[in-house]
C-alpha positions as CSV (number, residue, x, y, z in Angstrom):
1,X,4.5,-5.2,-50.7
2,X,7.4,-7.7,-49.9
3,X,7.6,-9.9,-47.4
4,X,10.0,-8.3,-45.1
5,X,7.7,-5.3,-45.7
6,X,4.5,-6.6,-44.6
7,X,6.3,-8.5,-41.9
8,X,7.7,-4.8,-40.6
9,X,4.3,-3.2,-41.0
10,X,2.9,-5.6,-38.5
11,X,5.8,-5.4,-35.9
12,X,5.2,-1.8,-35.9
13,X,0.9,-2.0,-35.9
14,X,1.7,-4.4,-32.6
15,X,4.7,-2.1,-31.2
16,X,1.9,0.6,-31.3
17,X,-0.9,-1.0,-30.3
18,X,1.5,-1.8,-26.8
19,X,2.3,2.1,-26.6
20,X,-1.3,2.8,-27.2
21,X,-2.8,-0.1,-24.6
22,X,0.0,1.3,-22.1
23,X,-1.1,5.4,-22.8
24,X,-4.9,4.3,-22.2
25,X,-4.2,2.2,-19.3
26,X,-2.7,5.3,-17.6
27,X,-4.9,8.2,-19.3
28,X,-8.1,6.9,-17.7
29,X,-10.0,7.6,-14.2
30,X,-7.2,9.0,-12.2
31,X,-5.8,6.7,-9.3
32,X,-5.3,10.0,-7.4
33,X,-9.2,10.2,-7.6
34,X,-9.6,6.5,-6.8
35,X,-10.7,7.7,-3.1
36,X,-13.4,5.2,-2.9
37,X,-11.1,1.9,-3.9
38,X,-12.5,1.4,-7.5
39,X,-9.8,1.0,-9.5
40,X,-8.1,-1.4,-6.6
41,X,-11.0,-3.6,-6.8
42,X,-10.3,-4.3,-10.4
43,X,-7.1,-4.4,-10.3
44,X,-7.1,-7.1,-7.6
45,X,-9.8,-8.9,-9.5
46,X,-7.9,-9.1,-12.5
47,X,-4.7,-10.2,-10.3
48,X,-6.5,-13.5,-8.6
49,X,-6.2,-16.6,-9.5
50,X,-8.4,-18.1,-12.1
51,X,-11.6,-19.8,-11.0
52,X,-10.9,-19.7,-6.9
53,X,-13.8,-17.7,-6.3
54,X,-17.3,-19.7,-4.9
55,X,-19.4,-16.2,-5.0
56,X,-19.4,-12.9,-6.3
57,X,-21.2,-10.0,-4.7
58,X,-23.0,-6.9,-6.6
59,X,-24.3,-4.0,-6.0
60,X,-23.7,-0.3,-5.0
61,X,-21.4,0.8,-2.3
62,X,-22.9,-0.5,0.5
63,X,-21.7,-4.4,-0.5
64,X,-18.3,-3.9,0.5
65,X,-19.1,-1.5,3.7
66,X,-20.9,-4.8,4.6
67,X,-18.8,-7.7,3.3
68,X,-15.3,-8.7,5.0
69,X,-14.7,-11.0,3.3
70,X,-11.7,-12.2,5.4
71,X,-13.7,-12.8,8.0
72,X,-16.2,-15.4,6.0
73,X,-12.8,-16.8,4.8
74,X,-11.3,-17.3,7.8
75,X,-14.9,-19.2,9.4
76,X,-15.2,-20.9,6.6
77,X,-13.0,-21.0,4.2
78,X,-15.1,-19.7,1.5
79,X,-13.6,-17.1,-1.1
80,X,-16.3,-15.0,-1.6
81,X,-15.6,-11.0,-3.2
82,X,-17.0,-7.9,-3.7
83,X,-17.2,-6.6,-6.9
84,X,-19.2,-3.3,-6.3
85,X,-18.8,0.1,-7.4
86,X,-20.4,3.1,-5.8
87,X,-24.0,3.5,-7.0
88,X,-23.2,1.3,-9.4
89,X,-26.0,1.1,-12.2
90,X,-27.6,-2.3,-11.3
91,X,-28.7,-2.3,-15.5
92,X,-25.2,-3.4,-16.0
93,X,-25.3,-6.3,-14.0
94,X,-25.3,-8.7,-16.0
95,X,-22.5,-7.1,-18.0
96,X,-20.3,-7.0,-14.7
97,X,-21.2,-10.9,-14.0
98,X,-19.4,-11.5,-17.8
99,X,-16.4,-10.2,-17.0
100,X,-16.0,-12.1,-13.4
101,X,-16.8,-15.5,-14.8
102,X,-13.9,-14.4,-17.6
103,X,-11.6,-15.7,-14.9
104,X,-14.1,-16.8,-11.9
105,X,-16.2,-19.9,-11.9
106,X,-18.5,-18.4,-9.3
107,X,-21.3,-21.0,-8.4
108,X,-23.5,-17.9,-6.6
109,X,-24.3,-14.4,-7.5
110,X,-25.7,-12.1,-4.5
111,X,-27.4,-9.3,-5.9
112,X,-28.3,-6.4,-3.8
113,X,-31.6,-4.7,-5.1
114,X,-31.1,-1.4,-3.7
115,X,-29.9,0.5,-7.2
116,X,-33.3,-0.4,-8.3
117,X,-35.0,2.6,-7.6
118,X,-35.7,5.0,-9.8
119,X,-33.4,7.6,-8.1
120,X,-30.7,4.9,-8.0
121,X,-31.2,4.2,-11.5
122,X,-30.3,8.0,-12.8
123,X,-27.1,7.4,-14.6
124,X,-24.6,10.4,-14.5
125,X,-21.2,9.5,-16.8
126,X,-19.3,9.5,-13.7
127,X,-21.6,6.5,-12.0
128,X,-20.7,4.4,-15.5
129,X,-17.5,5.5,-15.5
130,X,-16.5,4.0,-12.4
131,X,-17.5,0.2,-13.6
132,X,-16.7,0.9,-17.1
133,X,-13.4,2.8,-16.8
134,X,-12.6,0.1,-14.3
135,X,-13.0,-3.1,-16.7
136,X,-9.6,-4.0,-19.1
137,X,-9.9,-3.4,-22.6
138,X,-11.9,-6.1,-24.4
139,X,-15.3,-7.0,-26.2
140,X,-17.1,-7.3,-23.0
141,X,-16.0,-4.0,-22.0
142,X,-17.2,-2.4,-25.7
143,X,-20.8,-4.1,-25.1
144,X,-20.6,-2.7,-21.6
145,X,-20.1,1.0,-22.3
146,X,-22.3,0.2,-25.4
147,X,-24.9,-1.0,-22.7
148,X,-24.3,2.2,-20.6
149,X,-24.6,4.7,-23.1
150,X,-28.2,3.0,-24.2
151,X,-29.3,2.9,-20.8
152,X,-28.0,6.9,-19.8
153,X,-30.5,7.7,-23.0
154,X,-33.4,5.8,-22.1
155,X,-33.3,6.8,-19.1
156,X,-33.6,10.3,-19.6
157,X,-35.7,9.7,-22.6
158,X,-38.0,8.5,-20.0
159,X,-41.7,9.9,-19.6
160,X,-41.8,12.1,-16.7
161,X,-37.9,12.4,-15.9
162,X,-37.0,16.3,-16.1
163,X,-34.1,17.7,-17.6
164,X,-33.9,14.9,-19.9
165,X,-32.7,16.9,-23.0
166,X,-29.7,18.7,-20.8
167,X,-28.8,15.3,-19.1
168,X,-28.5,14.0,-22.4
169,X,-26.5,16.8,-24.0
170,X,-24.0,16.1,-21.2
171,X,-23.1,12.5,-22.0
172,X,-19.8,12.8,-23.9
173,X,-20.2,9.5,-25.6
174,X,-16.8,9.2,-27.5
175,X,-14.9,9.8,-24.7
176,X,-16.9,6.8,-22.9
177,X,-15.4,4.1,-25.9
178,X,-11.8,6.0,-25.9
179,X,-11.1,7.6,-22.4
180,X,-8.1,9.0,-23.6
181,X,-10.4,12.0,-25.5
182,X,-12.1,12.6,-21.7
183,X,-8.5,12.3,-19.8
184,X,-5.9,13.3,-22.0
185,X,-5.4,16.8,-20.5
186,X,-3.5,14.9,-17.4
187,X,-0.7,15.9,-19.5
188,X,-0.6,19.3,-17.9
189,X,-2.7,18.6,-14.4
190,X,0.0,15.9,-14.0
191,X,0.6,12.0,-13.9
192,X,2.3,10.6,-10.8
193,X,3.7,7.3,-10.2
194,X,0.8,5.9,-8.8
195,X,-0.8,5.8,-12.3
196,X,1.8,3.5,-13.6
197,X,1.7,0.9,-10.8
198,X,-1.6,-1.1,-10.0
199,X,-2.6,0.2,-7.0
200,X,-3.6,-3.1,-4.5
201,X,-5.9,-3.6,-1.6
202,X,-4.2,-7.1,0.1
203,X,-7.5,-7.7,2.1
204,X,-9.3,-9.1,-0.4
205,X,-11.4,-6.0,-1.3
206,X,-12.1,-5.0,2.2
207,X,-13.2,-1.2,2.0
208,X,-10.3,0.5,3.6
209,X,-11.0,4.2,3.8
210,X,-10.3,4.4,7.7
211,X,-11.9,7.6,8.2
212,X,-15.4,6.2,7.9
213,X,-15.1,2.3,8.2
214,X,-14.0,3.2,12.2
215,X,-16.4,6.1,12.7
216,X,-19.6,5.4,14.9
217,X,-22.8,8.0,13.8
218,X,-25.9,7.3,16.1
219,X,-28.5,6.8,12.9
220,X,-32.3,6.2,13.6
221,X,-33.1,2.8,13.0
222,X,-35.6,2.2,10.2
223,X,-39.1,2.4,10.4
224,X,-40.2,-0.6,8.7
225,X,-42.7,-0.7,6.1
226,X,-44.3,-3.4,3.5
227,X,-46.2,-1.1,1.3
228,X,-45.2,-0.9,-2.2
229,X,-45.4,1.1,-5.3
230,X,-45.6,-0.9,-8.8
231,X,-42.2,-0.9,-10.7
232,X,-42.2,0.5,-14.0
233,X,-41.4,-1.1,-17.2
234,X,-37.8,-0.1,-17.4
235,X,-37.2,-1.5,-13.4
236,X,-38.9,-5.0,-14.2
237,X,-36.7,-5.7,-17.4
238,X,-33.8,-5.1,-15.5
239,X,-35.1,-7.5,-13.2
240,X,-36.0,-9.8,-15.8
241,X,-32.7,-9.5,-17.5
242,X,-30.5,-10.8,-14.4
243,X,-33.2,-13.9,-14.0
244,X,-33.0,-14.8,-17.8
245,X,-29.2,-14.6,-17.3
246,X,-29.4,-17.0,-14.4
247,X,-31.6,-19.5,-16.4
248,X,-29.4,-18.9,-19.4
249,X,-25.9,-19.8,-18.0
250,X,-26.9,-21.9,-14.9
251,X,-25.3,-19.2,-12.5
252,X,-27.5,-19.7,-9.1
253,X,-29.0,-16.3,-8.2
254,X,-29.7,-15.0,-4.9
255,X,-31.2,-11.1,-4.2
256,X,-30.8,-9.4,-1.1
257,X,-31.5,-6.0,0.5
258,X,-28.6,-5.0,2.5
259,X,-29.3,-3.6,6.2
260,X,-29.1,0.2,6.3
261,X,-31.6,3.2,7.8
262,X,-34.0,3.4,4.6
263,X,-36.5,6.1,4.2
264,X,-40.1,5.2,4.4
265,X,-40.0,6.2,0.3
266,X,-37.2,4.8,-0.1
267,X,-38.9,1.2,0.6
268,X,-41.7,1.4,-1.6
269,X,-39.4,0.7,-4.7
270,X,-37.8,-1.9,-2.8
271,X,-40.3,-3.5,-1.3
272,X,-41.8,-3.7,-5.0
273,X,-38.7,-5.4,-6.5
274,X,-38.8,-7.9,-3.3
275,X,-42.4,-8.8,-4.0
276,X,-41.8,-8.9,-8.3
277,X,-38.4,-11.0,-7.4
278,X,-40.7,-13.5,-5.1
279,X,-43.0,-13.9,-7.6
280,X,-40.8,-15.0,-10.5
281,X,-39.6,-17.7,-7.7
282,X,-36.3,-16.1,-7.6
283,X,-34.1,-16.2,-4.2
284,X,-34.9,-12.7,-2.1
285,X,-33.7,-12.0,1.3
286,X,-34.8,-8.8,2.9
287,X,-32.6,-7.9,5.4
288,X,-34.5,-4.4,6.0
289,X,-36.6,-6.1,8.8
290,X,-37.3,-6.2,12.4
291,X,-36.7,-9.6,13.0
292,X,-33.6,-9.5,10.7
293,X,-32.1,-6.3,12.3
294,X,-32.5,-8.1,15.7
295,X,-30.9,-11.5,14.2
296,X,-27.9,-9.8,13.0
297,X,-27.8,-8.0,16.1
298,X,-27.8,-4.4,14.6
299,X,-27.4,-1.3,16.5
300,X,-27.8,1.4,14.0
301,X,-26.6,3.8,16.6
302,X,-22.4,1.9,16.6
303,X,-22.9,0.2,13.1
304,X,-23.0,2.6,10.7
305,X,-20.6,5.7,9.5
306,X,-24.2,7.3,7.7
307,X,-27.9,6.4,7.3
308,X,-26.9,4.0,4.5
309,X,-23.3,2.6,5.2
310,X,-22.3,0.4,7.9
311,X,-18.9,0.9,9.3
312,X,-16.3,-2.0,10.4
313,X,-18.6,-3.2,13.4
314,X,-21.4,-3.1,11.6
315,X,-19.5,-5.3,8.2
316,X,-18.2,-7.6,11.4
317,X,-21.6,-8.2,11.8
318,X,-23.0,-8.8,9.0
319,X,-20.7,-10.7,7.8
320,X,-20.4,-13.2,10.2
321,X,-24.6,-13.5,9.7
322,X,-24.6,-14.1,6.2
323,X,-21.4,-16.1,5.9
324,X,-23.4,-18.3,8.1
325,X,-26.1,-18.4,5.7
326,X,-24.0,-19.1,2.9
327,X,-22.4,-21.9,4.5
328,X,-25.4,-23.6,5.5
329,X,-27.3,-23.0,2.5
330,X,-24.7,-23.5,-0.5
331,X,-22.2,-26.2,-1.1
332,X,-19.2,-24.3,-0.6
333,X,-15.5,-26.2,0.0
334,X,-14.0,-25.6,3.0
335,X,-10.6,-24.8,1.3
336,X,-8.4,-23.7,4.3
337,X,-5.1,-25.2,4.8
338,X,-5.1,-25.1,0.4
339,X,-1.6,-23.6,-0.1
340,X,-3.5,-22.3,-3.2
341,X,-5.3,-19.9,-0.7
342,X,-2.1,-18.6,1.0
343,X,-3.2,-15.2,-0.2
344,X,-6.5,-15.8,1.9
345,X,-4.9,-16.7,5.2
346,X,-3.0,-13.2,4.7
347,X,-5.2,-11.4,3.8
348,X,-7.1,-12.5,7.3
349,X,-4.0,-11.6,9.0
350,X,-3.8,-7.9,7.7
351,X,-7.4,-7.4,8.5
352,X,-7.3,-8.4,12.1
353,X,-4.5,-5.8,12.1
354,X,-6.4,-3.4,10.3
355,X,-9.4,-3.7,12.5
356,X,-8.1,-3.6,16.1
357,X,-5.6,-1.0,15.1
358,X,-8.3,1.2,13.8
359,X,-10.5,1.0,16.7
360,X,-8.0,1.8,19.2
Protein backbone atom coordinates (compact mmCIF):
# COMPACT_ATOMS: atom_id res chain seq x y z
CA UNK A 1 0.00 0.00 0.00
CA UNK A 2 1.27 3.57 -0.92
CA UNK A 3 1.25 6.38 0.95
CA UNK A 4 -1.49 8.27 -0.56
CA UNK A 5 -3.31 4.86 -0.25
CA UNK A 6 -3.09 4.32 3.28
CA UNK A 7 -3.54 8.04 3.88
CA UNK A 8 -7.12 7.60 1.78
CA UNK A 9 -7.97 4.40 3.73
CA UNK A 10 -7.90 6.33 6.87
CA UNK A 11 -9.84 9.56 5.74
CA UNK A 12 -12.54 7.17 4.77
CA UNK A 13 -12.30 4.70 8.19
CA UNK A 14 -12.80 8.40 10.06
CA UNK A 15 -15.45 9.80 7.36
CA UNK A 16 -17.33 6.55 8.41
CA UNK A 17 -16.79 6.24 11.79
CA UNK A 18 -18.61 10.15 11.78
CA UNK A 19 -21.65 8.71 9.70
CA UNK A 20 -21.77 5.78 11.93
CA UNK A 21 -21.36 7.92 15.55
CA UNK A 22 -24.14 10.35 13.82
CA UNK A 23 -26.55 7.01 12.73
CA UNK A 24 -26.17 5.60 16.47
CA UNK A 25 -26.60 8.92 18.15
CA UNK A 26 -30.02 9.16 16.43
CA UNK A 27 -30.98 5.24 16.20
CA UNK A 28 -31.09 4.94 20.03
CA UNK A 29 -33.92 5.44 22.76
CA UNK A 30 -36.34 7.49 20.89
CA UNK A 31 -36.68 11.23 22.04
CA UNK A 32 -40.37 10.87 21.13
CA UNK A 33 -40.38 8.30 24.10
CA UNK A 34 -38.22 10.54 26.28
CA UNK A 35 -41.55 11.31 28.35
CA UNK A 36 -39.84 11.17 31.53
CA UNK A 37 -36.74 13.76 30.61
CA UNK A 38 -33.85 11.11 30.35
CA UNK A 39 -32.27 11.86 27.43
CA UNK A 40 -32.51 15.85 28.36
CA UNK A 41 -30.74 15.16 31.53
CA UNK A 42 -27.82 13.88 29.59
CA UNK A 43 -27.76 15.91 27.15
CA UNK A 44 -27.68 18.91 29.48
CA UNK A 45 -25.02 17.17 31.48
CA UNK A 46 -22.85 16.74 28.76
CA UNK A 47 -23.55 20.58 27.59
CA UNK A 48 -22.26 22.21 31.18
CA UNK A 49 -19.35 23.58 31.76
CA UNK A 50 -16.55 21.50 32.95
CA UNK A 51 -15.93 21.13 36.63
CA UNK A 52 -18.77 23.87 37.94
CA UNK A 53 -20.69 21.38 39.72
CA UNK A 54 -20.10 21.19 43.92
CA UNK A 55 -22.63 17.97 44.11
CA UNK A 56 -24.09 15.36 42.17
CA UNK A 57 -27.35 13.62 43.09
CA UNK A 58 -28.29 9.73 42.41
CA UNK A 59 -30.86 7.68 42.57
CA UNK A 60 -34.25 6.68 41.06
CA UNK A 61 -36.93 9.09 40.00
CA UNK A 62 -37.85 10.49 43.01
CA UNK A 63 -34.35 12.73 43.14
CA UNK A 64 -35.33 15.09 40.71
CA UNK A 65 -39.30 15.18 41.79
CA UNK A 66 -37.50 16.36 45.05
CA UNK A 67 -34.50 18.46 43.91
CA UNK A 68 -34.95 22.10 42.35
CA UNK A 69 -32.07 22.77 42.06
CA UNK A 70 -32.63 26.49 41.08
CA UNK A 71 -33.99 27.04 44.09
CA UNK A 72 -30.69 25.80 46.20
CA UNK A 73 -28.87 27.95 43.62
CA UNK A 74 -30.58 30.87 43.91
CA UNK A 75 -30.19 30.65 48.28
CA UNK A 76 -27.06 29.71 47.96
CA UNK A 77 -25.40 29.75 45.18
CA UNK A 78 -24.50 26.13 45.07
CA UNK A 79 -24.69 24.19 41.61
CA UNK A 80 -25.77 21.13 42.67
CA UNK A 81 -27.63 18.44 39.80
CA UNK A 82 -29.55 15.65 39.38
CA UNK A 83 -28.41 12.97 37.55
CA UNK A 84 -31.26 10.29 38.07
CA UNK A 85 -33.00 8.01 35.92
CA UNK A 86 -36.23 6.39 36.69
CA UNK A 87 -35.66 3.24 38.79
CA UNK A 88 -32.48 3.57 37.95
CA UNK A 89 -30.38 0.31 39.02
CA UNK A 90 -28.48 1.69 42.04
CA UNK A 91 -25.59 -1.36 41.03
CA UNK A 92 -24.50 1.04 38.49
CA UNK A 93 -23.76 3.75 40.69
CA UNK A 94 -20.63 3.87 40.80
CA UNK A 95 -20.49 3.58 36.95
CA UNK A 96 -22.74 6.75 36.65
CA UNK A 97 -20.39 8.75 39.27
CA UNK A 98 -17.40 7.90 36.38
CA UNK A 99 -18.87 9.55 33.82
CA UNK A 100 -20.01 12.90 35.94
CA UNK A 101 -16.45 13.41 37.33
CA UNK A 102 -15.43 13.00 33.35
CA UNK A 103 -16.33 16.67 33.21
CA UNK A 104 -17.58 17.43 37.05
CA UNK A 105 -15.25 17.89 39.98
CA UNK A 106 -18.02 17.16 42.33
CA UNK A 107 -16.76 17.38 46.03
CA UNK A 108 -20.23 15.42 47.37
CA UNK A 109 -22.24 12.48 46.12
CA UNK A 110 -25.92 12.14 47.72
CA UNK A 111 -26.97 8.78 47.23
CA UNK A 112 -30.51 7.83 47.73
CA UNK A 113 -30.86 4.14 49.03
CA UNK A 114 -34.27 3.51 47.93
CA UNK A 115 -33.31 1.18 44.68
CA UNK A 116 -31.90 -1.02 47.15
CA UNK A 117 -34.54 -3.33 47.67
CA UNK A 118 -34.83 -6.29 46.22
CA UNK A 119 -37.83 -5.33 44.11
CA UNK A 120 -36.00 -2.12 43.15
CA UNK A 121 -33.13 -4.14 42.23
CA UNK A 122 -34.96 -6.39 39.40
CA UNK A 123 -33.37 -5.07 36.26
CA UNK A 124 -35.66 -5.24 33.10
CA UNK A 125 -33.48 -3.96 29.70
CA UNK A 126 -35.55 -1.03 29.64
CA UNK A 127 -34.51 0.21 33.44
CA UNK A 128 -30.67 -0.14 32.03
CA UNK A 129 -31.43 1.19 29.02
CA UNK A 130 -32.44 4.46 30.26
CA UNK A 131 -28.79 5.21 31.99
CA UNK A 132 -27.01 3.24 29.50
CA UNK A 133 -28.64 4.37 26.27
CA UNK A 134 -28.37 7.86 27.85
CA UNK A 135 -24.37 7.86 28.40
CA UNK A 136 -22.07 9.07 24.97
CA UNK A 137 -20.16 6.58 23.34
CA UNK A 138 -16.92 5.75 25.28
CA UNK A 139 -14.99 3.16 27.50
CA UNK A 140 -16.96 4.10 30.54
CA UNK A 141 -20.09 3.56 28.72
CA UNK A 142 -18.74 -0.25 27.35
CA UNK A 143 -17.81 -1.16 31.21
CA UNK A 144 -21.28 0.26 32.11
CA UNK A 145 -23.53 -1.87 29.78
CA UNK A 146 -20.80 -4.56 30.46
CA UNK A 147 -21.73 -3.91 34.24
CA UNK A 148 -25.54 -4.10 33.48
CA UNK A 149 -25.68 -7.11 31.51
CA UNK A 150 -23.64 -8.97 34.55
CA UNK A 151 -25.84 -7.63 37.07
CA UNK A 152 -29.44 -8.39 34.81
CA UNK A 153 -27.86 -12.24 35.00
CA UNK A 154 -27.02 -12.48 38.51
CA UNK A 155 -29.86 -11.18 39.43
CA UNK A 156 -32.05 -13.55 37.93
CA UNK A 157 -29.59 -16.28 38.55
CA UNK A 158 -30.40 -15.50 42.01
CA UNK A 159 -31.74 -18.25 44.52
CA UNK A 160 -35.29 -17.85 45.09
CA UNK A 161 -36.05 -15.14 42.23
CA UNK A 162 -38.81 -16.84 39.85
CA UNK A 163 -38.87 -16.70 36.22
CA UNK A 164 -35.23 -16.39 36.26
CA UNK A 165 -34.65 -18.57 33.06
CA UNK A 166 -37.43 -16.46 30.90
CA UNK A 167 -36.08 -13.05 32.33
CA UNK A 168 -32.94 -14.09 31.12
CA UNK A 169 -33.90 -15.29 27.65
CA UNK A 170 -35.30 -11.79 27.25
CA UNK A 171 -32.14 -9.73 27.62
CA UNK A 172 -31.09 -9.02 24.07
CA UNK A 173 -27.52 -8.49 24.91
CA UNK A 174 -26.04 -7.34 21.48
CA UNK A 175 -28.40 -4.83 21.04
CA UNK A 176 -27.42 -3.43 24.65
CA UNK A 177 -23.43 -2.76 23.20
CA UNK A 178 -24.82 -1.67 19.58
CA UNK A 179 -28.41 -0.03 19.98
CA UNK A 180 -28.64 0.33 16.40
CA UNK A 181 -29.55 -3.77 16.27
CA UNK A 182 -32.49 -2.91 19.00
CA UNK A 183 -33.58 0.50 17.18
CA UNK A 184 -32.85 0.30 13.67
CA UNK A 185 -36.48 -0.45 12.53
CA UNK A 186 -37.18 3.54 13.22
CA UNK A 187 -36.56 3.47 9.64
CA UNK A 188 -40.10 2.65 8.93
CA UNK A 189 -41.96 3.80 12.44
CA UNK A 190 -40.31 7.11 11.61
CA UNK A 191 -37.52 9.67 12.77
CA UNK A 192 -38.61 13.22 13.30
CA UNK A 193 -36.61 16.20 13.90
CA UNK A 194 -36.51 16.03 17.41
CA UNK A 195 -33.96 13.07 17.11
CA UNK A 196 -31.45 15.17 15.32
CA UNK A 197 -31.45 18.14 17.78
CA UNK A 198 -30.44 17.68 21.58
CA UNK A 199 -33.48 18.07 23.19
CA UNK A 200 -32.72 20.66 26.45
CA UNK A 201 -34.27 21.27 29.77
CA UNK A 202 -32.92 25.13 30.66
CA UNK A 203 -33.81 24.68 34.44
CA UNK A 204 -31.02 22.86 35.25
CA UNK A 205 -32.70 19.37 35.28
CA UNK A 206 -35.78 20.43 37.02
CA UNK A 207 -38.39 17.64 36.22
CA UNK A 208 -40.86 19.37 34.01
CA UNK A 209 -43.71 17.06 33.11
CA UNK A 210 -46.44 19.67 34.30
CA UNK A 211 -49.13 17.24 34.48
CA UNK A 212 -47.83 15.69 37.69
CA UNK A 213 -45.14 18.13 39.16
CA UNK A 214 -48.58 20.68 39.74
CA UNK A 215 -51.01 17.88 40.69
CA UNK A 216 -51.98 17.56 44.48
CA UNK A 217 -53.16 13.62 45.43
CA UNK A 218 -54.14 13.45 49.26
CA UNK A 219 -51.51 10.27 50.08
CA UNK A 220 -51.54 8.70 53.61
CA UNK A 221 -48.59 9.69 55.43
CA UNK A 222 -46.31 6.86 56.34
CA UNK A 223 -46.48 4.75 59.14
CA UNK A 224 -43.14 4.75 60.45
CA UNK A 225 -41.30 1.74 61.28
CA UNK A 226 -37.54 0.74 62.45
CA UNK A 227 -37.76 -2.90 62.04
CA UNK A 228 -35.47 -4.46 59.57
CA UNK A 229 -34.81 -7.46 57.53
CA UNK A 230 -31.06 -8.56 56.94
CA UNK A 231 -29.73 -7.58 53.37
CA UNK A 232 -28.53 -10.18 51.30
CA UNK A 233 -25.19 -10.70 49.87
CA UNK A 234 -25.88 -9.22 46.53
CA UNK A 235 -27.57 -5.75 48.48
CA UNK A 236 -24.41 -5.39 50.89
CA UNK A 237 -21.78 -5.53 47.93
CA UNK A 238 -23.56 -2.96 46.22
CA UNK A 239 -23.30 -1.11 49.26
CA UNK A 240 -19.85 -1.95 49.75
CA UNK A 241 -18.95 -1.09 46.22
CA UNK A 242 -20.09 2.78 46.47
CA UNK A 243 -18.08 3.03 50.05
CA UNK A 244 -14.81 1.39 48.53
CA UNK A 245 -15.34 4.01 45.66
CA UNK A 246 -15.53 6.80 48.06
CA UNK A 247 -12.35 5.61 49.98
CA UNK A 248 -10.73 4.97 46.61
CA UNK A 249 -11.11 8.39 44.86
CA UNK A 250 -11.69 10.70 47.89
CA UNK A 251 -15.27 11.61 46.62
CA UNK A 252 -17.21 12.45 50.12
CA UNK A 253 -20.25 10.25 50.33
CA UNK A 254 -23.49 11.03 51.79
CA UNK A 255 -26.79 8.41 51.69
CA UNK A 256 -30.15 9.53 52.17
CA UNK A 257 -33.73 8.22 52.09
CA UNK A 258 -35.82 10.62 50.21
CA UNK A 259 -39.32 11.55 51.90
CA UNK A 260 -42.21 9.65 50.18
CA UNK A 261 -45.48 7.39 51.68
CA UNK A 262 -43.36 3.95 52.10
CA UNK A 263 -45.11 0.74 52.79
CA UNK A 264 -44.52 -0.82 56.04
CA UNK A 265 -42.45 -3.74 53.74
CA UNK A 266 -41.16 -1.43 51.88
CA UNK A 267 -38.99 -0.11 55.01
CA UNK A 268 -37.66 -3.19 56.17
CA UNK A 269 -35.02 -3.26 53.28
CA UNK A 270 -34.43 0.24 53.91
CA UNK A 271 -34.28 0.42 57.19
CA UNK A 272 -31.55 -2.48 56.79
CA UNK A 273 -29.39 -0.54 54.33
CA UNK A 274 -29.68 2.59 56.95
CA UNK A 275 -28.48 0.48 59.74
CA UNK A 276 -25.49 -1.64 57.43
CA UNK A 277 -24.67 2.12 55.99
CA UNK A 278 -24.32 3.38 59.87
CA UNK A 279 -22.30 0.76 60.66
CA UNK A 280 -19.58 1.04 58.07
CA UNK A 281 -19.49 4.85 59.54
CA UNK A 282 -20.74 6.00 56.30
CA UNK A 283 -22.98 9.44 56.14
CA UNK A 284 -26.96 8.30 56.27
CA UNK A 285 -29.79 10.62 56.58
CA UNK A 286 -33.25 9.11 56.92
CA UNK A 287 -35.65 11.41 55.91
CA UNK A 288 -38.59 8.65 56.26
CA UNK A 289 -39.18 9.95 59.92
CA UNK A 290 -41.55 11.67 62.07
CA UNK A 291 -39.49 14.16 63.29
CA UNK A 292 -37.99 14.76 59.71
CA UNK A 293 -41.48 14.80 58.01
CA UNK A 294 -42.41 17.55 60.54
CA UNK A 295 -38.93 19.45 60.01
CA UNK A 296 -39.42 19.77 56.40
CA UNK A 297 -42.84 20.56 56.99
CA UNK A 298 -44.44 17.74 54.89
CA UNK A 299 -48.08 17.38 54.15
CA UNK A 300 -48.38 14.27 52.22
CA UNK A 301 -51.92 15.22 51.46
CA UNK A 302 -50.56 18.81 48.88
CA UNK A 303 -46.88 17.36 48.35
CA UNK A 304 -47.00 14.63 46.37
CA UNK A 305 -48.50 13.73 42.72
CA UNK A 306 -48.46 9.61 44.05
CA UNK A 307 -47.44 7.63 47.19
CA UNK A 308 -43.79 7.93 46.16
CA UNK A 309 -43.31 11.30 44.17
CA UNK A 310 -43.53 14.65 45.46
CA UNK A 311 -44.89 17.21 43.18
CA UNK A 312 -43.49 21.00 42.88
CA UNK A 313 -44.60 22.01 46.52
CA UNK A 314 -43.44 19.20 47.86
CA UNK A 315 -39.57 19.52 45.73
CA UNK A 316 -40.01 23.46 47.12
CA UNK A 317 -39.82 21.96 50.25
CA UNK A 318 -37.54 19.81 50.27
CA UNK A 319 -35.34 21.60 48.67
CA UNK A 320 -35.11 24.41 50.56
CA UNK A 321 -34.53 21.77 53.80
CA UNK A 322 -31.69 20.09 52.47
CA UNK A 323 -30.10 22.93 50.60
CA UNK A 324 -29.93 24.24 54.06
CA UNK A 325 -28.22 21.22 55.17
CA UNK A 326 -25.84 21.24 52.53
CA UNK A 327 -24.80 24.69 53.11
CA UNK A 328 -24.19 24.36 56.67
CA UNK A 329 -22.58 21.11 56.56
CA UNK A 330 -20.20 21.24 53.30
CA UNK A 331 -17.84 23.89 52.18
CA UNK A 332 -19.66 24.93 49.27
CA UNK A 333 -18.73 28.58 47.36
CA UNK A 334 -21.19 30.97 47.25
CA UNK A 335 -20.67 31.56 43.44
CA UNK A 336 -23.47 34.06 42.61
CA UNK A 337 -22.74 37.19 40.84
CA UNK A 338 -19.86 34.50 38.82
CA UNK A 339 -20.65 35.56 35.24
CA UNK A 340 -19.45 31.93 34.79
CA UNK A 341 -22.94 30.95 36.32
CA UNK A 342 -25.10 33.23 34.07
CA UNK A 343 -26.81 30.04 32.99
CA UNK A 344 -27.71 29.57 36.85
CA UNK A 345 -29.27 32.91 37.47
CA UNK A 346 -31.60 31.87 34.27
CA UNK A 347 -32.26 29.02 34.88
CA UNK A 348 -33.82 30.48 38.41
CA UNK A 349 -35.63 32.94 36.35
CA UNK A 350 -37.43 30.28 34.10
CA UNK A 351 -38.35 28.24 37.08
CA UNK A 352 -40.10 30.96 39.08
CA UNK A 353 -41.93 31.25 35.81
CA UNK A 354 -42.46 27.72 35.53
CA UNK A 355 -43.71 27.38 38.98
CA UNK A 356 -46.27 30.20 39.57
CA UNK A 357 -47.57 29.70 36.05
CA UNK A 358 -48.21 26.11 36.77
CA UNK A 359 -50.04 26.61 39.92
CA UNK A 360 -52.38 29.12 38.71
Amino acid sequence: MTKKQGLQAVLFAAVLGMVLCAIFSVFDLPTADDTLGVKRRFNDFYDEPENTWDCVLIGTSCVDREWAAPLAWNDYGMAVYAMNTDAQPIALTTNLLDEVRKTQDVKLAVIDIRGIRMESLRPTEVRLRRLTDSMKFSANRLKTVKKAVEFYKEYFSYEGVERGEEMLAKLDEASMYIPFLKYHSRWKTGVYAADFLDPANEMKGVFDVSNVVFKANDIKPTKVITDTVPLNGMQTDILDEILAYGEETGLEMLFISSPSNLKKNEQYEINAAIQYLEEKGAKVINYNTDEKYAEIGVDFSEDFYNEHHMNSKGAVKFTKYFSKYLHDNYQFEDKRGNAEYREWDEAYSKYVEFYENGWK
